[in-house]
C-alpha positions in Angstrom: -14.0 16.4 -3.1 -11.4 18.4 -0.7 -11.6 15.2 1.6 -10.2 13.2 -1.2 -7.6 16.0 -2.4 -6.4 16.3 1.1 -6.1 12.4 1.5 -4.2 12.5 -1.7 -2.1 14.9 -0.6 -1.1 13.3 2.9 -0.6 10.0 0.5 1.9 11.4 -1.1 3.7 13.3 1.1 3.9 9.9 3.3 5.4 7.9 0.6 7.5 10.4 -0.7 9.0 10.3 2.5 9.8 6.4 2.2 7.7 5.1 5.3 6.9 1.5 5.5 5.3 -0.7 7.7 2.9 2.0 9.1 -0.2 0.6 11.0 -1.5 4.3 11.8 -1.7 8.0 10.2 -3.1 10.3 12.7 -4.5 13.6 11.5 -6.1 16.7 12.7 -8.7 18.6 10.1 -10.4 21.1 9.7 -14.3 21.4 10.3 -14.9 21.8 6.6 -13.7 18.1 6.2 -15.8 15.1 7.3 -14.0 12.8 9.0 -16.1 9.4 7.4 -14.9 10.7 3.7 -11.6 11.1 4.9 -11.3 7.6 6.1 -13.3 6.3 3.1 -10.9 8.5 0.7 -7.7 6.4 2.9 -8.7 3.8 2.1 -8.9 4.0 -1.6 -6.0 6.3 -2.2 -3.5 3.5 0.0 -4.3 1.0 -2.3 -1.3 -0.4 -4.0 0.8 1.9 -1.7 3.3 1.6 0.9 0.6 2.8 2.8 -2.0 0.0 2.5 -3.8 -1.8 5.2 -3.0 1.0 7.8 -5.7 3.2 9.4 -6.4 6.9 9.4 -7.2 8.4 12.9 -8.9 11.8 12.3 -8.8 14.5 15.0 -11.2 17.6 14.4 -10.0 20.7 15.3 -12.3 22.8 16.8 -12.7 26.5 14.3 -14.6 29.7 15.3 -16.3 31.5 12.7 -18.0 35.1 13.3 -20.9 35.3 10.6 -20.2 38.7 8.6 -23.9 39.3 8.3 -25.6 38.9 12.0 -22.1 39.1 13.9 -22.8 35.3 15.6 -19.7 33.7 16.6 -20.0 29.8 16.5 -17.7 26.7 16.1 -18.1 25.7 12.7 -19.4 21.7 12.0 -18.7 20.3 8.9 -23.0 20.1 8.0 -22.6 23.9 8.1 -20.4 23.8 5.1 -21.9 23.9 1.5 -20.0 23.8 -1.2 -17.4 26.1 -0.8 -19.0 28.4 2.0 -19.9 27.9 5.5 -24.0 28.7 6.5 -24.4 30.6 9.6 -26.7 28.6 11.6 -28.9 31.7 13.1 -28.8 33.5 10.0 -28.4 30.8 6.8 -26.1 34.1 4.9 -22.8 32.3 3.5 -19.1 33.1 4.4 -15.7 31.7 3.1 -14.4 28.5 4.0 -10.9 29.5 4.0 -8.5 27.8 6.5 -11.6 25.5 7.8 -10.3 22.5 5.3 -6.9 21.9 6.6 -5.1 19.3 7.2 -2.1 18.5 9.6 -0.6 15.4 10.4 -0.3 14.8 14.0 1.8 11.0 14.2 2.7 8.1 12.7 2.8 5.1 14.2 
């Protein structure tokens, strides 16, 4: 569900804006997001938009998270999040998501 906020949000930010005629949105976000449901989300949201018919290029950025239980330091994937916390993979013990589901827009083109 935060892939289809954040789609929503870069919707209407775009055509707020007044763009036309776009062919590509390029992105970077965060590990928490999966870039297939942001593209899928795109694609739905642009509908009836300004926006429709042009493609999403998601960039992942890469995001290290230290686990606060065992003290491993990995880049974080977006199967290690669950919900609303990310799983340390040597551990399984739960820490906060926060700042892994951003979302930054890179180009238009």
């Amino acid at each position: 569900m935060h892939d289809y906020h954040a789609v929503e949000a870069i919707v209407a930010r775009l055509t707020e804006a007044g763009l036309y005629d776009v062919a590509e949105v390029r992105i970077r976000a965060g590990p928490a997001l999966s870039a297939v449901s942001l593209r899928q989300a795109y694609e739905m949201v642009t509908l009836g938009t300004p926006l429709a018919g042009s493609r999403l290029i998601v960039e992942t950025a890469d995001e290290e998270c230290t686990c606060p239980a065992c003290g491993k330091a990995w880049n974080v994937r977006c199967e290690d999040v669950a919900g609303h916390v990310v799983m340390c993979p040597a551990c399984d013990a739960p820490s906060s998501v926060e700042g892994l589901a951003n979302v930054q827009v890179l180009g238009i083109g």
